[in-house]
N, C-alpha and C positions, 0 to 999 in steps of 0.2 A: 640754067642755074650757074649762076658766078661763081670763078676759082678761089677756095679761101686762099688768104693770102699766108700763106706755108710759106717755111723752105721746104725744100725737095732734096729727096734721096730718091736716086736712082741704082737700083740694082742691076747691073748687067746679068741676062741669062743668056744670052749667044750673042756675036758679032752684031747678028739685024736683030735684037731681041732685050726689051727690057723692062721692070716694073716699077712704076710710081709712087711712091707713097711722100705723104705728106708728114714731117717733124714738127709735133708739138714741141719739143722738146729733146735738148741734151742730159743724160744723166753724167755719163762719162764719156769719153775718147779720149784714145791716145796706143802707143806701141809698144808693147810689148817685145821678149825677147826673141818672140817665133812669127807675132805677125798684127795686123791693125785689130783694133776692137775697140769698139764703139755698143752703147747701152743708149738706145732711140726711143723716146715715145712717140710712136707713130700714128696716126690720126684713126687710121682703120681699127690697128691690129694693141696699138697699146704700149705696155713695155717691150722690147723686140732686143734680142743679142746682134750684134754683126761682127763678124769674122772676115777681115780682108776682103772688105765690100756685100760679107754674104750672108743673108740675114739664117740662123741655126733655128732660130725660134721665137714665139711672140708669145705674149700672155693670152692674147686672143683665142690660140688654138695649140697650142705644145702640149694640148692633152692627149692631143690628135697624134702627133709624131711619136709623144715619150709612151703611150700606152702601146700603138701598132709597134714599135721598135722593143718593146721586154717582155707583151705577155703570151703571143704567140711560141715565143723557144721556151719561156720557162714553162707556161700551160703543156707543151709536148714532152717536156723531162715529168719520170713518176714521182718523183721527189727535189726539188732542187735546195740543196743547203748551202753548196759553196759556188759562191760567183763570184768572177773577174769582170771589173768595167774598164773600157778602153777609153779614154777621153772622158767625157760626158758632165763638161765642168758645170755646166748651169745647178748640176743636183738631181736634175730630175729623171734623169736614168736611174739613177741610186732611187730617188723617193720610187720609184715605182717596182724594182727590186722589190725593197725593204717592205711591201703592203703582202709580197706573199708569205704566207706563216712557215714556210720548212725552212727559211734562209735561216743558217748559223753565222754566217761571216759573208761581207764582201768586201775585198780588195778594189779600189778604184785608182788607179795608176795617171796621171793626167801630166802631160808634160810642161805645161804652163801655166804653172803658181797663180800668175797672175790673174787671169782669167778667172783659176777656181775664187781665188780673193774677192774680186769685184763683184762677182758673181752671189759670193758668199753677201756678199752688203745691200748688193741693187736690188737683185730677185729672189728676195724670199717666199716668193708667190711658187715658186720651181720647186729649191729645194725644201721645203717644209720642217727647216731646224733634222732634216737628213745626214748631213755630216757631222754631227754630233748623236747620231746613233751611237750604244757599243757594240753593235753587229761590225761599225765600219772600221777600215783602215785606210788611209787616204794616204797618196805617196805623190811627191812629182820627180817622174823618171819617164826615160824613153819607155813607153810598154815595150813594146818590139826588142827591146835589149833584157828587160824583166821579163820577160818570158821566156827568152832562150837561155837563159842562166837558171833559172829558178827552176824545181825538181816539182814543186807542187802539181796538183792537175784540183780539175776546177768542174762541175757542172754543167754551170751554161758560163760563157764569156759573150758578154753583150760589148759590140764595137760602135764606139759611139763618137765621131769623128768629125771632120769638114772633108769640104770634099777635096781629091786630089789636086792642089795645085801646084803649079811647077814655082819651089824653091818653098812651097808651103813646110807645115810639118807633121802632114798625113798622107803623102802621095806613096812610101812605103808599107804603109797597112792596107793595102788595099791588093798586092800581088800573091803569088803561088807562093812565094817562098814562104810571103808570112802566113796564110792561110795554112801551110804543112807546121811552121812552129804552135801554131793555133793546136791544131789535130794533136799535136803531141801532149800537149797540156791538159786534156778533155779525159775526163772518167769515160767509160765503156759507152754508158747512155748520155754522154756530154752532148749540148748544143751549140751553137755560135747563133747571133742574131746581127744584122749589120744592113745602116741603108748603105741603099746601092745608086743612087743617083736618079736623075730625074726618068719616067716613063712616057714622057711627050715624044709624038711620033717624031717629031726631028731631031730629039737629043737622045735615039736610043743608045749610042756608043758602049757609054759606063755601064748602065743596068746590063745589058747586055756581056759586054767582056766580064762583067763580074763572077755573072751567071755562069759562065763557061768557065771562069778559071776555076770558081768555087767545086766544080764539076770534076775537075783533075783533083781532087783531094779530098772530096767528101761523097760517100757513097748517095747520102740524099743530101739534097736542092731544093728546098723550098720558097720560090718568089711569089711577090705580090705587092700588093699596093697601097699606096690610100692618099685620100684630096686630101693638102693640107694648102689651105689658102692662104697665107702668107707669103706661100714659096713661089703660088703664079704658077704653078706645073703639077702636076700628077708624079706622084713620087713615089720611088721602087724603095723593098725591103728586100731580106733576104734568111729564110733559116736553112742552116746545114749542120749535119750529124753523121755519125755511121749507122745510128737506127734508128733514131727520134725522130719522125716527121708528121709536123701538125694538121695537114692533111687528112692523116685519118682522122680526126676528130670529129663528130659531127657536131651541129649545132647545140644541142641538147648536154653533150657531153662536155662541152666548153660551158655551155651555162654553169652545169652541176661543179665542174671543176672550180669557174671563179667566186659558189658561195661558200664550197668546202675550204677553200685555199689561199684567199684573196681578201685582208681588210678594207672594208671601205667597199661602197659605190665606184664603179669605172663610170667614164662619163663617156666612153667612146665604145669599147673592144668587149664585144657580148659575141654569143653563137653566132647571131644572123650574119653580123658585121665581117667576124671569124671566114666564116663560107663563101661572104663574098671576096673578102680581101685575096683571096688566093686563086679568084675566078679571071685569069690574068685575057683580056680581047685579046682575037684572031689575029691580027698586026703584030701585037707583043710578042706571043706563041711563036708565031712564021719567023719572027726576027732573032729569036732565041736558039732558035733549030737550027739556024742556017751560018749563028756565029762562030767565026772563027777565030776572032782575037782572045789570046791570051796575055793576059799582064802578067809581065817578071818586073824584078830586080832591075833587069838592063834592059826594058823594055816598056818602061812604067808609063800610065795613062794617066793624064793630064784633062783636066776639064776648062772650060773657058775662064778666063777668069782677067 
């Protein structure tokens, strides 16, 4: 079969390691105050965001990321009313918040205007007229400096981020220190929900040290996974609490929960799904037991980039 005649974006995912896609189309590019972003129509996957070469999500399958990434922590809290988003400019962390019925208010803090703007015009396929909820309040501020000042405490705080790159402007949300400001802001039965990086056997690093640092500061750990094909890699999540762990739930109890609590059809994140995503293979397991890196402040992890 002959190559259409594309241009090509090439996503770097390690040094020897990369993914193809073909550009129908430019919607936007250009630089922002914190970092490149570019809005692609990609031949596969559709409308696709990129972040400093890396693509966050596609229309294709961002049901796939933004459902695994919000309804596990919030399905494990008995109630969740008040939530904190960390990033999550597309909208669609927030849209998927706002489908569970206890939510009273969500704060979504985003430190690049610009982003949520664009974001706000290109892809309204993401956010679904979400930021003009009156549940929300939308702020652009360092989260990480709004948290440590601010007295509030929150339910679940969903982190919804890029990944850490050096000089980026998320490689600080990802350490102990912020993880213990996190803990400090969380009610009794609070959650955190946060990806952690790719789960391909050679790019364990991140998922891993996340796993461990999350471990120094939060009684439960909850990891696991899910394909999102965009990404080219199998990709880790993460829930952590001091007593909320999704875990115990079973299948059955996850079903009951998403028609008691949940507008709307999910189109990914049901019981079965639930059971398997936290069913983490023997390699992952081995490699998690045996890590030792911890991420600080002065010690921060960096991904390829």
């Amino acid at each position: 079969m002959p190559i259409k005649n594309y241009r090509w974006f090439i996503e770097p995912l390690s040094p020897e390691e990369g993914h193809l896609h073909g550009i129908k189309g430019v919607l936007y590019s250009g630089q922002t105050n914190y970092q490149t972003m570019d809005i692609l129509e990609l031949g596969s996957y559709g409308k696709s965001l990129v972040l400093d070469g890396k693509i966050q999500s596609s229309l294709a399958d961002e049901f796939i990321y933004h459902e695994a990434l919000v309804h596990p922590a919030m399905l494990a809290h008995p109630q969740p009313e008040h939530v904190f988003i960390v990033g999550g400019g597309e909208g669609a962390t927030l849209r998927e918040v706002l489908r569970h019925r206890t939510v009273k208010r969500v704060l979504m803090v985003d430190i690049d205007e610009e982003v949520v703007e664009k974001c706000r015009i290109h892809l309204p396929e993401w956010h679904q007229g979400s930021f003009t909820d009156p549940r929300v309040e939308l702020q652009y501020l360092d989260a990480r400096k709004y948290l440590e000042e601010t007295r509030e405490t929150y339910d679940a705080i969903v982190i919804d981020i890029s990944e850490p790159v050096e000089e980026g402007p998320a490689y600080l949300l990802f350490t102990k220190e912020f993880y213990e400001i996190v803990r400090e802001r969380l009610n009794p039965q609070g959650v955190i929900s946060l990806q952690a990086g790719t789960v391909s056997p050679a790019s364990l690093e991140c998922f891993s040290a996340i796993h461990k640092t999350l471990s120094l500061v939060f009684p439960v750990v909850a990891p696991y996974w899910a394909a999102i094909p965009c990404f080219a890699l199998p990709w880790g999540f993460a829930v952590a609490s001091a007593e909320s762990d999704p875990r115990t739930l079973s299948p059955a109890t996850i079903d009951r929960l998403i028609t008691e609590r949940i507008e709307g059809e999910l189109r990914y994140w049901d019981g079965l799904t639930h059971q398997m995503s936290f069913l983490l293979p023997k390699h992952i397991r081995a490699r998690l037991k045996r890590e030792e890196r911890i991420i600080e402040d002065n010690h921060p992890l960096f991904t390829y980039h």
